[in-house]
C-alpha positions in Angstrom: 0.0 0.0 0.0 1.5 3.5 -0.8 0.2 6.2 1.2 -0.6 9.8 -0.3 0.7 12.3 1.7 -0.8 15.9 2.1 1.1 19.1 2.0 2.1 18.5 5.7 3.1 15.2 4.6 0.5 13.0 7.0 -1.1 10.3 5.4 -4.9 11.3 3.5 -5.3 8.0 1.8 -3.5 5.3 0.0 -2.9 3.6 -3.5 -2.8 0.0 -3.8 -2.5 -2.8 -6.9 -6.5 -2.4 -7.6 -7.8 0.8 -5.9 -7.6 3.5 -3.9 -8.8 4.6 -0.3 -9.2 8.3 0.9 -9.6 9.8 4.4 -12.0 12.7 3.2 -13.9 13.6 -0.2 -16.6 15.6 1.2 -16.6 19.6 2.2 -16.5 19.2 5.8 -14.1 16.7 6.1 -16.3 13.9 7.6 -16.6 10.5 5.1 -13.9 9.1 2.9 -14.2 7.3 -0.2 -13.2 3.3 -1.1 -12.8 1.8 -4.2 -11.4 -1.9 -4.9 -11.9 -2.1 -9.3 -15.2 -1.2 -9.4 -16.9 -1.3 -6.4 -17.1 2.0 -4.0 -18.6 2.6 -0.5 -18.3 6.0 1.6 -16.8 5.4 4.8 -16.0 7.2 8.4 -14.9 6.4 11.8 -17.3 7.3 14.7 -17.1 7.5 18.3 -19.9 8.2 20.4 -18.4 10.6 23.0 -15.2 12.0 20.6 -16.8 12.5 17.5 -17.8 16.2 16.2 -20.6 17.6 16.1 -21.1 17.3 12.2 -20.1 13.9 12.3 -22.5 13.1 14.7 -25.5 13.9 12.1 -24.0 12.4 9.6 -23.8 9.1 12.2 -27.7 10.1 12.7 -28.3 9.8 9.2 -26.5 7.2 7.7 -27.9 4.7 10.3 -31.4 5.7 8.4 -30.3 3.6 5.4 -28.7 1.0 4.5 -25.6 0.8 6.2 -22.5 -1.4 7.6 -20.6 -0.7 10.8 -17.8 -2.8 12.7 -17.5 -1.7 16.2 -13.8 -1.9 17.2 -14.0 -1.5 21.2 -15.7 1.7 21.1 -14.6 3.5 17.9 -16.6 2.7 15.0 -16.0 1.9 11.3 -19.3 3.1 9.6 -19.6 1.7 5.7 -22.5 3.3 3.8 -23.6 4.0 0.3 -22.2 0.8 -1.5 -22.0 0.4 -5.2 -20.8 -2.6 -7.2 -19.9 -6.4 -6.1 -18.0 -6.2 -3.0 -19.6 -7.0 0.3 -18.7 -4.3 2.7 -16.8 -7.0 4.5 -14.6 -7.1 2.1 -14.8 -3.7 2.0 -14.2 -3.5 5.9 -10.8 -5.8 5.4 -9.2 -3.2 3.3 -9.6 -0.2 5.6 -8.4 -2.5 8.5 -5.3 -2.9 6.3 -5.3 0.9 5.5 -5.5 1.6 9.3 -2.9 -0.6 10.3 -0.6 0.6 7.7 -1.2 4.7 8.8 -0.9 3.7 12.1 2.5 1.8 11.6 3.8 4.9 9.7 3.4 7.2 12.5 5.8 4.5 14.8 
């Protein structure tokens, strides 16, 4: 996995052999975008008590439709608005990997 750097040079996203993963595509800064060939889901982490206020509504909202989320002790990983074949478990294993990988870079 390659990471993409922003001006400050902290990780935003990442490229890999058959897609892409970003941090944030929207405005505010709130959902990021996955794509494995050509399937895509929106994606964000949530946490009940940390999480901002505009996150929050989005939380609200998002858990009105159809929806994944993986609760990893607390913090959440919330999947929503998926197109093409991929389950968002499959979905779910590649921002694991992501995760581990951004957080290995900061050790």
């Amino acid at each position: 996995m390659e990471m993409i750097l922003n001006e400050d040079d902290m990780a935003v996203g990442a490229r890999f052999e058959n897609g892409t993963i970003q941090d944030y595509v929207d405005a505010k800064n709130t959902y990021g975008l996955l794509r494995i060939e050509e399937s895509t889901i929106n994606w964000f982490l949530y946490n009940k008590i940390e999480s901002d206020a505009e996150t929050q509504e989005l939380y609200k909202k998002v858990i009105k439709s159809e929806h994944f989320i993986h609760d990893d002790f607390g913090e959440e990983i919330v999947m929503f608005n998926n197109k093409g074949n991929l389950s968002y478990e499959n979905m779910l294993e590649k921002i694991n990997e992501y995760m581990d990988d951004s957080v290995g870079s900061i050790y």
